[in-house]
matplotlib code that plots the C-alpha trace (Angstrom):
import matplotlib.pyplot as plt

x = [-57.0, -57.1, -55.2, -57.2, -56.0, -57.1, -59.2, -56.6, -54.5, -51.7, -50.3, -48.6, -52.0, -53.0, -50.4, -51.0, -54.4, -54.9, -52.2, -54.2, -57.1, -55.2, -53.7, -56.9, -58.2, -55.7, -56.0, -60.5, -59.6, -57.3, -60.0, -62.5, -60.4, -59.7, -56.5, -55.6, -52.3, -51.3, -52.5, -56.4, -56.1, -55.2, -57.7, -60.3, -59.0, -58.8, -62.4, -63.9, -62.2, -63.3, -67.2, -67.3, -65.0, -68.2, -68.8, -65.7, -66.1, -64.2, -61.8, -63.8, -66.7, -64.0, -63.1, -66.4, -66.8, -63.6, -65.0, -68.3, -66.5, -64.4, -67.2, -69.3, -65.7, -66.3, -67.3, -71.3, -72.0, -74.0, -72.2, -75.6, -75.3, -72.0, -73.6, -76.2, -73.9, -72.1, -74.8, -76.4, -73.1, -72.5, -76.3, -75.1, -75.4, -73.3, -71.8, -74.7, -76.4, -73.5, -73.6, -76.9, -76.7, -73.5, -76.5, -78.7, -76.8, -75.7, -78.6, -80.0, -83.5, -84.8, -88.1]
y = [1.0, 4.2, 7.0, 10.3, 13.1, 16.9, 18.1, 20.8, 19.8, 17.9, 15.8, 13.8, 12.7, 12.3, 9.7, 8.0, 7.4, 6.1, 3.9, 2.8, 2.3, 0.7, -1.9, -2.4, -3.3, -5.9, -7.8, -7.8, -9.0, -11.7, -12.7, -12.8, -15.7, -13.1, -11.8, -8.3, -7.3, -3.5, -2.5, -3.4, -2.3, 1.3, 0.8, 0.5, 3.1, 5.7, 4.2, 4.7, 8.6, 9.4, 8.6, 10.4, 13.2, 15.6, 15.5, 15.6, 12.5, 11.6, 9.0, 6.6, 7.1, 6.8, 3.4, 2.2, 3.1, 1.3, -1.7, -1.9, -1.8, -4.6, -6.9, -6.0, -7.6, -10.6, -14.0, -13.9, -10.5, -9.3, -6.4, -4.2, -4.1, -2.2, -0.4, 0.3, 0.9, 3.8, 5.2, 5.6, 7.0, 9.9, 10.9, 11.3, 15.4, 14.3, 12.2, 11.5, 9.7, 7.6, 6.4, 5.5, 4.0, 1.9, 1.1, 0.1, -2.2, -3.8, -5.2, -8.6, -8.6, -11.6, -9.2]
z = [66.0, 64.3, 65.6, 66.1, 63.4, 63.2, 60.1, 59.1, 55.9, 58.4, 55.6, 58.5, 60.4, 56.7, 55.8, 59.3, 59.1, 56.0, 56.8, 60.0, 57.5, 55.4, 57.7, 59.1, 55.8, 55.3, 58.5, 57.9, 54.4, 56.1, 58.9, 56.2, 54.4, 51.2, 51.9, 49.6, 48.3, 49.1, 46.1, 46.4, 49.7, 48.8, 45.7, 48.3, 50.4, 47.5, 46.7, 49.8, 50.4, 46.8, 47.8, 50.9, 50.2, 49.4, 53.2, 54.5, 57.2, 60.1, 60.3, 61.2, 59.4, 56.3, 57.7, 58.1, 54.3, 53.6, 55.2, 53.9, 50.5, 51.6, 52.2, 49.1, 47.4, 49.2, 46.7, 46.4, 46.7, 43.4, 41.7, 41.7, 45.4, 45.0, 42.4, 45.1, 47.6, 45.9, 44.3, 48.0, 49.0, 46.8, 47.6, 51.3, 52.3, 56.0, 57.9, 59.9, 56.5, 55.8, 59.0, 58.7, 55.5, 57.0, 60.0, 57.4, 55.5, 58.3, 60.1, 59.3, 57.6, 59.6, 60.4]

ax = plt.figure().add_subplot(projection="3d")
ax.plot(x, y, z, "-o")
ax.set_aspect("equal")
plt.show()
């Protein structure tokens, strides 16, 4: 679970949090049958922070990023979907469209 943090500059809250992320990160990659070293996991960490740091999001919206990013690693996912993914990301002016995107991406096309 991820612990709830201010948004001041609490480098403590900081630190704990993206290690919440991070440990998160490692047990999805694990239940996913991909386990990551620490070192891909903070790669996708630092990933994820560096697309939505424009906005600013809240801890779990960053995690939700994190995630998404985690499965687009997974064998059989085209690396223009990724591409996509990120492109989509950076074009985000809030939290509220990441979201959405993360919504988006997440439902199953079986209209």
């Amino acid at each position: 679970m991820i612990p709830p943090t201010s948004h001041g500059s609490d480098s403590d809250g900081d630190s704990a949090l993206r290690q919440a992320i991070q440990q998160n990160l490692r047990q999805m990659a694990t239940q996913l049958g991909q386990p990551m070293d620490d070192q891909v996991v903070q790669q996708l960490y630092q990933e994820a922070s560096d697309l939505v740091g424009h906005i600013s999001p809240a801890p779990l919206t960053l995690a939700r990023v994190a995630g998404a990013l985690l499965v687009y690693r997974l064998p059989g996912t085209e690396a223009e979907e990724l591409t996509w993914f990120k492109a989509q990301l950076q074009q985000c002016q809030d939290e509220e469209t990441v979201e959405e995107l993360i919504e988006s991406i997440s439902r199953t096309d079986a209209l």
